[in-house]
C-alpha atoms as one frame of an Amber mdcrd trajectory, in Angstrom:
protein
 146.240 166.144  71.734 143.628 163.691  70.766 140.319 163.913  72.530 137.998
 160.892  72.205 134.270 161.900  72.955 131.571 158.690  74.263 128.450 159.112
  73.554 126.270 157.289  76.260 123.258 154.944  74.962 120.173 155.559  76.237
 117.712 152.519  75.374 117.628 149.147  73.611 118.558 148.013  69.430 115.627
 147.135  68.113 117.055 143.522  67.933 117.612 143.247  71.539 113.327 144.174
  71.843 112.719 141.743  69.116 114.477 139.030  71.159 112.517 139.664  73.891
 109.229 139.895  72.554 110.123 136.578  70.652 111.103 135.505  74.006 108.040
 136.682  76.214 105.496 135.234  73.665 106.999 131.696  73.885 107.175 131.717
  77.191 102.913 133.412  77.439 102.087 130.606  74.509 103.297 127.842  76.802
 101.775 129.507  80.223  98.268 129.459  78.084  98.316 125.490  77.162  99.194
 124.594  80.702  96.257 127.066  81.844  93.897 124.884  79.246  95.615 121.694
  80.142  94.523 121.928  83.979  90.853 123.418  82.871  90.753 120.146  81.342
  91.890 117.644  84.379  89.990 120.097  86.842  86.649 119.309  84.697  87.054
 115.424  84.501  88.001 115.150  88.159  85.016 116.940  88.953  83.268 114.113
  86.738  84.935 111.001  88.793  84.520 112.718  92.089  80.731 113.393  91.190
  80.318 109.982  89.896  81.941 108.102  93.080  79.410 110.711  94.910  76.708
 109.226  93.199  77.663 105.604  93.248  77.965 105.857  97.211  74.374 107.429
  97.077  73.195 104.199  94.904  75.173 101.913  97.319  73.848 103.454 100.308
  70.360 103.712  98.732  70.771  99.314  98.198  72.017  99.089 101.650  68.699
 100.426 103.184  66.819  97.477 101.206  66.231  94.209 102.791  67.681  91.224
 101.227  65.037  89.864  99.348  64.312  93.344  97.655  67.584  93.718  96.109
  66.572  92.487  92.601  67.172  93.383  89.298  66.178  95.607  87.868  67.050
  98.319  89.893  66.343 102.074  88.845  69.477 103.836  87.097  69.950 107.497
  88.894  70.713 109.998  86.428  72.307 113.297  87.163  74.411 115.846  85.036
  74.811 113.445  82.442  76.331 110.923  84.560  74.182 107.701  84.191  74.784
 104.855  87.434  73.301 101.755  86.378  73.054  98.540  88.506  73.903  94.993
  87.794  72.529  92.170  90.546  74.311  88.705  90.248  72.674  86.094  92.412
  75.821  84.215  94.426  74.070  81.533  96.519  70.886  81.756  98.319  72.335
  83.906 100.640  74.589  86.456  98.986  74.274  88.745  96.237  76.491  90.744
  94.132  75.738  94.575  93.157  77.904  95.815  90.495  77.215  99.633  90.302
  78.435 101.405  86.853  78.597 105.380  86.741  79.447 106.549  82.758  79.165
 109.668  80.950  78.436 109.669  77.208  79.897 113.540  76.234  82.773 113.251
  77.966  85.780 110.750  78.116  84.620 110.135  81.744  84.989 106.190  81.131
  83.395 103.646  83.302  83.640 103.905  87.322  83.047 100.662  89.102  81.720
  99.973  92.406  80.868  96.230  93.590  78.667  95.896  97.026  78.608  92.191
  97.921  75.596  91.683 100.016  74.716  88.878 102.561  71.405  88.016 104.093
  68.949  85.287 105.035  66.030  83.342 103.915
């Protein structure tokens, strides 16, 4: 009578934890650029959100002025590197344009535009 004896493995082949540690630090490596990716986004939103913040401010700040005060030049507002600058285009003799600029030099931030149209009387 034959008797055929199994042995039970306990454990993994060395290939099978090569596989998977191949496999885990694929899957990590692409976790980490999408963690840097969003850093990235979160950082220049912050920039546009703080630079429409600031171009309200300017707006609301030209708003307060009478009519015949809202000349150029008007003072640029500077804060955290974010420079708003302010253009005034004569229309007629009763209505002006204010072009408001927000840019930030060290970052790719670009150029956020904000036009106020203002109307008044002589």
């Amino acid at each position: 009578m034959m008797i055929k004896v199994f042995q039970k493995k306990n454990g993994f082949t060395l290939v099978e934890v090569m596989v998977a540690a191949v496999i885990l630090a694929v899957a990590l490596i692409s976790i980490m650029g999408l963690i840097t990716d969003s850093y990235g986004w979160l950082r220049q939103n912050q920039d546009i959100n703080t630079a429409n913040t600031l171009l309200e401010r300017k707006a609301e700040e030209i708003k307060a002025l009478s009519f015949s005060d809202i000349r150029d030049p008007i003072p640029a507002l500077i804060y955290q590197n974010i420079t708003v600058t302010c253009d005034v285009d004569d229309i007629s003799a009763t209505s002006r344009k204010v072009t408001l600029s927000a840019a930030k030099a060290s970052r790719s931030l670009g150029r956020v535009n904000l036009t106020v149209y203002m109307y008044g009387g002589l």
